[in-house]
N, C-alpha and C positions, 0 to 999 in steps of 0.2 A: 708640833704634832697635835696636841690637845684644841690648838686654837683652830687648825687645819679642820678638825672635824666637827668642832662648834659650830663655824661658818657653813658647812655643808650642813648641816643642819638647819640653821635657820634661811638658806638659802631653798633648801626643799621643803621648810614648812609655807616660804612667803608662794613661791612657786605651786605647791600645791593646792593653797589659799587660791591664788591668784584664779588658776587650771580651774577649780571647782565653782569660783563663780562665772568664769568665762563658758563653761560646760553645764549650763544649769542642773540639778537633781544629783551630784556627785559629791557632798560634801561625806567627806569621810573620814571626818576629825582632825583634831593634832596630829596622832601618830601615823594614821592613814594619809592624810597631806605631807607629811615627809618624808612617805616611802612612795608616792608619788611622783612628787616633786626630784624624788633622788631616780628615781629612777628616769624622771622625763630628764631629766639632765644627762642621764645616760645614753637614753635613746636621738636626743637630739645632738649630744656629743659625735656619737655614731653617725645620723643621719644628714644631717644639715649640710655637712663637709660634703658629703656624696652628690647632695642637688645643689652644690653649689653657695649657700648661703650659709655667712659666717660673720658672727659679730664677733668681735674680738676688745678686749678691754675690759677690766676691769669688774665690780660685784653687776653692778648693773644687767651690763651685756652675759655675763653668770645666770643673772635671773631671770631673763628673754629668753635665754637659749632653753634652760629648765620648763619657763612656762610651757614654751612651746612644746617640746619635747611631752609633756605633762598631759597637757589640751590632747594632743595624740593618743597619748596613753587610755586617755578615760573615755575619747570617742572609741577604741579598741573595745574595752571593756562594756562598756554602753551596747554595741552591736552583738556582743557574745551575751551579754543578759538577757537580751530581746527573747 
């Protein structure tokens, strides 16, 4: 359980790391890069399956799916600040 939610953790700070610098001008710290990152994980959890596109395996393909998901998120975000 404990270890369950460590790894989502560090899987949404690498992920929203990752998101912020593929999204130029979005860095939004440690704990803003994990609620990010968690949530692009969510979203692409969500999304991906829908258009068809699915990695599947392992922390890795965890962290693709997040980025992605993630990149999304802050292009969202990015257009509503405008």
């Amino acid at each position: 359980m404990i270890e369950s939610l460590i790894i989502w953790l560090i899987i949404g700070a690498v992920a929203g790391w990752l998101a912020g610098l593929i999204v130029k001008g979005y860095g939004l710290g440690l704990v803003g890069n994990i609620v990010v990152g968690i949530i692009g994980a969510i979203i692409a959890g969500w999304l991906l399956p829908i258009i068809g596109f699915v990695l599947v395996g392992g922390i890795l393909a965890a962290i693709v799916n997040a980025v992605i998901g993630a990149v999304i998120l802050l292009l969202i975000i990015g257009f509503f600040k405008k």
